[in-house]
DSSP file (Angstrom, degrees, kcal/mol; ACC not computed):
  #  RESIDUE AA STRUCTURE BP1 BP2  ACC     N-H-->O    O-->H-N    N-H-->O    O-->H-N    TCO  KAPPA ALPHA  PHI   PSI    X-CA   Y-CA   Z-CA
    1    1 A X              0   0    0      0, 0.0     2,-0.1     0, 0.0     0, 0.0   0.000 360.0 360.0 360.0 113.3  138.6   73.8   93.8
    2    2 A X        -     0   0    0      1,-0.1     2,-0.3     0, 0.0     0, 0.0  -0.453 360.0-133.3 -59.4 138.2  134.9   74.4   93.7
    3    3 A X        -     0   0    0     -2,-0.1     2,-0.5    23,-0.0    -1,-0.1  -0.736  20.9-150.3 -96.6 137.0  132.3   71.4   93.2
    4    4 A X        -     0   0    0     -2,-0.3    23,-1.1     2,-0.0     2,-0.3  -0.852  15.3-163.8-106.4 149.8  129.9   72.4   90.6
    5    5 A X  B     -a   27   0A   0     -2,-0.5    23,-0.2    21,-0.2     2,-0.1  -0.902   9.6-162.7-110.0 150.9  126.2   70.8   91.1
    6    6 A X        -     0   0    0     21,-3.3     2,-0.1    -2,-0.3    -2,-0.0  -0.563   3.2-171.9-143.9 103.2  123.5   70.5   88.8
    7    7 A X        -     0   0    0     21,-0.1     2,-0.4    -2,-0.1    23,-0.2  -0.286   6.8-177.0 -80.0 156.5  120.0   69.7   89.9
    8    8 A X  E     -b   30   0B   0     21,-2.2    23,-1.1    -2,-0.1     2,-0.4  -0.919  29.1-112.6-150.9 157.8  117.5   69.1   87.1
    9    9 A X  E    S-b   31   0B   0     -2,-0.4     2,-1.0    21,-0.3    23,-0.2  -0.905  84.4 -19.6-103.9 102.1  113.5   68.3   87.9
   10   10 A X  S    S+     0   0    0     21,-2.6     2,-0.3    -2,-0.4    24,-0.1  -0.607 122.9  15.9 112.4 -67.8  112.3   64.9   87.1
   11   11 A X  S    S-     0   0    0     -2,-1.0    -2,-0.2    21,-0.0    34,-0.1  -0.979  77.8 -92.8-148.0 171.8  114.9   63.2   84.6
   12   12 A X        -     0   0    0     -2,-0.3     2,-0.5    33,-0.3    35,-0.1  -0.303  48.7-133.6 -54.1 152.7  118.5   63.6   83.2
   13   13 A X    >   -     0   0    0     34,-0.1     3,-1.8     1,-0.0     2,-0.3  -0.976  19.7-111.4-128.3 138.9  118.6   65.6   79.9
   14   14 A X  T 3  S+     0   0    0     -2,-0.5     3,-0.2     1,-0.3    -2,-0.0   0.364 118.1  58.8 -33.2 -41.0  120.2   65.2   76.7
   15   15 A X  T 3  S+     0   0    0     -2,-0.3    -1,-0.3     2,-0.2     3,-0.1   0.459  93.3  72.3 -73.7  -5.8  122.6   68.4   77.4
   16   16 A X  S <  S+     0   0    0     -3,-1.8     9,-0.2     1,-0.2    -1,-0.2   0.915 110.8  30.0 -65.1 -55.1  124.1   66.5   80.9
   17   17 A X  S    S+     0   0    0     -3,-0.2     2,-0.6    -4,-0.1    -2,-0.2   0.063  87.9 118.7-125.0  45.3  125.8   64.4   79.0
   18   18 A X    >   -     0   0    0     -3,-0.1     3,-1.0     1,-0.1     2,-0.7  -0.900  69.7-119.3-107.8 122.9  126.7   65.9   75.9
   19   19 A X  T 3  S+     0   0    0     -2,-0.6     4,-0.3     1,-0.4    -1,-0.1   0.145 112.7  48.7 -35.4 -25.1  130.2   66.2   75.2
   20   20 A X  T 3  S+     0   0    0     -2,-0.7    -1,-0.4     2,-0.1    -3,-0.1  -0.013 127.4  26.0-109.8  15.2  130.3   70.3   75.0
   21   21 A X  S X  S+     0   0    0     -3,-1.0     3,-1.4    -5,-0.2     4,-0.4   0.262  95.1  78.6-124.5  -9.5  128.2   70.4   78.5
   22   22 A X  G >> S+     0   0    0     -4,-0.4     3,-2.3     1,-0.2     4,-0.8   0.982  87.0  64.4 -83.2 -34.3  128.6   67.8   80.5
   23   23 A X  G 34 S+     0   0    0     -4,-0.3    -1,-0.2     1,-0.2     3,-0.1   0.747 109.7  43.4 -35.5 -31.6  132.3   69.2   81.8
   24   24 A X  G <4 S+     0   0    0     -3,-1.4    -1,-0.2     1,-0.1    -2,-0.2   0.254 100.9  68.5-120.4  17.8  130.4   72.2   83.4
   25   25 A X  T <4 S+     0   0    0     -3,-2.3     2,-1.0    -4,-0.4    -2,-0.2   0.769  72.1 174.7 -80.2 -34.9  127.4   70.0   85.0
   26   26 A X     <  +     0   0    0     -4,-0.8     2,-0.8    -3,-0.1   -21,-0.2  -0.233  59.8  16.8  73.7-115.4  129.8   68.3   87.6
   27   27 A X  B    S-a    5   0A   0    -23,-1.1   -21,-3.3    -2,-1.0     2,-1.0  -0.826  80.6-143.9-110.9 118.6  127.6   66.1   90.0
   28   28 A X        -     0   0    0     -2,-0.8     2,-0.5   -23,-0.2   -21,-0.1  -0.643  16.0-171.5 -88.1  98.3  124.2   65.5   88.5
   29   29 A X        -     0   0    0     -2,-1.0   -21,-2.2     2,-0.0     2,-0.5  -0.609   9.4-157.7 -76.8 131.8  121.0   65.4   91.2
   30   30 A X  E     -b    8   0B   0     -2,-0.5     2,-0.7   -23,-0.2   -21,-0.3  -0.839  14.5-146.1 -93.1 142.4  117.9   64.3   89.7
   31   31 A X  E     -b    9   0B   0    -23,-1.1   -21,-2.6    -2,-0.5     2,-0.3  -0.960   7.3-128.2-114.3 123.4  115.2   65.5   91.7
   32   32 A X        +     0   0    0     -2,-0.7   -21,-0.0   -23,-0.2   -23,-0.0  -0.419  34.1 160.2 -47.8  89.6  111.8   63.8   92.3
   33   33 A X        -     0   0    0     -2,-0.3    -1,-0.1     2,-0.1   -24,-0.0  -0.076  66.9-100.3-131.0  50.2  108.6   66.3   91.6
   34   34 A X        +     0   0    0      1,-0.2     2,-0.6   -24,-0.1    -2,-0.1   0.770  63.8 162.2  69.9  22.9  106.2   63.5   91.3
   35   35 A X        -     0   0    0    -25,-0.0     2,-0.3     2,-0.0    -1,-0.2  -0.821  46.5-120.1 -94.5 141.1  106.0   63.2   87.3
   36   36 A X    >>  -     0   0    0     -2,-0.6     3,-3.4     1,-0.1     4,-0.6  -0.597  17.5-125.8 -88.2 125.2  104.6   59.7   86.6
   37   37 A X  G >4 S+     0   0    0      1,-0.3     3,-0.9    -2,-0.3     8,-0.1   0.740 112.3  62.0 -37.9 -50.8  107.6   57.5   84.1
   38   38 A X  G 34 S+     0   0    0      1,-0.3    -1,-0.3     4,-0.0    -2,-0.1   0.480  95.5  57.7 -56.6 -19.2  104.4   56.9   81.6
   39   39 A X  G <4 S+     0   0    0     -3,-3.4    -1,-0.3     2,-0.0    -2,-0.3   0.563  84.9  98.6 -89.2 -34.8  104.2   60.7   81.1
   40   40 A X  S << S-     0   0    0     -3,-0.9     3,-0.1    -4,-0.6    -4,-0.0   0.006  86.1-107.2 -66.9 165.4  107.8   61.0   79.8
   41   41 A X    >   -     0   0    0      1,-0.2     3,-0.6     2,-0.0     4,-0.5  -0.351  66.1 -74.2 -80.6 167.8  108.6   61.3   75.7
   42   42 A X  T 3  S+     0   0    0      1,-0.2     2,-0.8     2,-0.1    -1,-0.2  -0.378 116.4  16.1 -38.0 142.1  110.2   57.5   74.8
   43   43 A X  T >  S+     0   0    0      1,-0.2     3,-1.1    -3,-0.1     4,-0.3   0.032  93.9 101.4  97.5 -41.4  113.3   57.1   75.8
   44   44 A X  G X  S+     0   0    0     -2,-0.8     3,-0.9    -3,-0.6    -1,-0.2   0.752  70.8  63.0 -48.2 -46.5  113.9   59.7   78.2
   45   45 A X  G 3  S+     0   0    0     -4,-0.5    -1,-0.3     1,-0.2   -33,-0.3   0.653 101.2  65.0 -57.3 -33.2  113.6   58.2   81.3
   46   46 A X  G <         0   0    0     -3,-1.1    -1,-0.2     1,-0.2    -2,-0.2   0.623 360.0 360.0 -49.6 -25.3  116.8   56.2   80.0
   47   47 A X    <         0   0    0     -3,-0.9    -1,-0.2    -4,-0.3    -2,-0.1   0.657 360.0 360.0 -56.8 360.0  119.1   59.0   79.7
């Protein structure tokens, strides 16, 4: 069985864990590229 990854830039996004994608995301890495939490929309940073 292949492990699927899915690295995503900064923070999680609404399509990770919605019900008709998150099955083909697998293991989620968030990756760090230095955008400051205060810069993000409301909310986001929660996902």
């Amino acid at each position: 069985m292949k492990k699927v990854l899915t690295v995503t830039f900064d923070s999680c996004k609404p399509l990770h864990t919605a019900p008709s994608s998150a099955p083909f995301c697998g293991e989620i890495v968030c990756a760090d590229i230095g955008i400051r939490d205060e810069w993000h929309p409301a909310g986001l940073a929660q996902l």
